[in-house]
N, C-alpha and C positions, 0 to 999 in steps of 0.2 A: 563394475559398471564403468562407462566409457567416455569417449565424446560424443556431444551431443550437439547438433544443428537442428532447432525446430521452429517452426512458422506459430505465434501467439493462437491463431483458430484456431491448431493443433490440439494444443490445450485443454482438458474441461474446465470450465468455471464451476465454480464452489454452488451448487444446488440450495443452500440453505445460507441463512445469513447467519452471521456472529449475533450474539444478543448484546443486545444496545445500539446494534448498525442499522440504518435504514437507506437499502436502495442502491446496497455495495455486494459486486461481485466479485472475487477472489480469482485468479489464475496461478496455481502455482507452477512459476515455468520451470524452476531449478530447483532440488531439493535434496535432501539426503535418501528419502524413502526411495524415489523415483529414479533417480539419475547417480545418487553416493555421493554428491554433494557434502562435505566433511564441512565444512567453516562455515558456509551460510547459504540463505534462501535467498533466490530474487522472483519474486511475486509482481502479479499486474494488476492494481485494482483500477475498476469502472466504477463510480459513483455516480447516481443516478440526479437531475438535476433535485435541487431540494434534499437532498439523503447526505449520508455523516457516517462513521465510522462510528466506533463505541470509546467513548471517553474512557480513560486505561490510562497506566503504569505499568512497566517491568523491569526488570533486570537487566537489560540489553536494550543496548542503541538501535536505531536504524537510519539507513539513506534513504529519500526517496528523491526521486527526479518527476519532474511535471511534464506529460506529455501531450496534454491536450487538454481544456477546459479551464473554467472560475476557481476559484475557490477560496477558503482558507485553512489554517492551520491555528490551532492552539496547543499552545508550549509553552509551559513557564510563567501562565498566569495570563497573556498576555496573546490576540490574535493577529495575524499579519497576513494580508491578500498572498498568494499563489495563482501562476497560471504558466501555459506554456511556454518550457525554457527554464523554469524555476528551480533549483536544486535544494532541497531541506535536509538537515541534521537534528533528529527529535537524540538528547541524550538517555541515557537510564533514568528510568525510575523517579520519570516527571509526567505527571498528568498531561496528555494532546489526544488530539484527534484531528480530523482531515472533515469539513464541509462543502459540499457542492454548491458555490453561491449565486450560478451560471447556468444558460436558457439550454446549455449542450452538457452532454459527460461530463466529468472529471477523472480523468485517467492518467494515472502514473505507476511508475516502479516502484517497488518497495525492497531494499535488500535487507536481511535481516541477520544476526548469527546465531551459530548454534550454539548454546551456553552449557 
């Protein structure tokens, strides 16, 4: 596989939620299955206003950058506002999730690696 220029509607968004998500749709724009992406994924999530991601741990970090909408973020015990312009760092293998706490989307990047 190759280079790749693609437009985000390009895309499909994920049909079904993750269990414990409410209101989140997944785009994966980069990946290994899809494009041979070797090191990592960069993902678009939409969070619907009210809706959350599923509280989790894993083994791997990730970036995500705020590209539009409220929200927050919990990590580390502890919650912190998010919104457009924002950049976060969730380490390994610490309990977070992402909440829409805002009257519009919540949309951001997520990159993530392959472990």
């Amino acid at each position: 596989m190759g280079f790749k220029a693609v437009h985000y509607r390009q895309v499909q968004r994920s049909r079904e939620e993750e269990a414990g998500a409410e209101g989140v749709r997944v785009r994966w724009l980069i990946n290994k299955e899809n494009d041979g992406a070797q090191h990592f994924a960069m993902r678009l999530f939409d969070v619907a206003p009210n809706g959350h991601t599923p509280k989790h741990s894993h083994s791997w970090e990730h970036e995500v950058y705020v590209l539009e909408g409220d929200g927050i973020v919990f990590c580390e015990g502890s919650e912190k506002p998010i919104k457009s312009g924002y950049a976060v760092f969730v380490p390994p293998n610490v309990v977070h999730y992402f909440r829409n706490t805002g009257k519009k989307k919540l949309r951001f990047l997520c990159l993530v690696p392959y472990v």
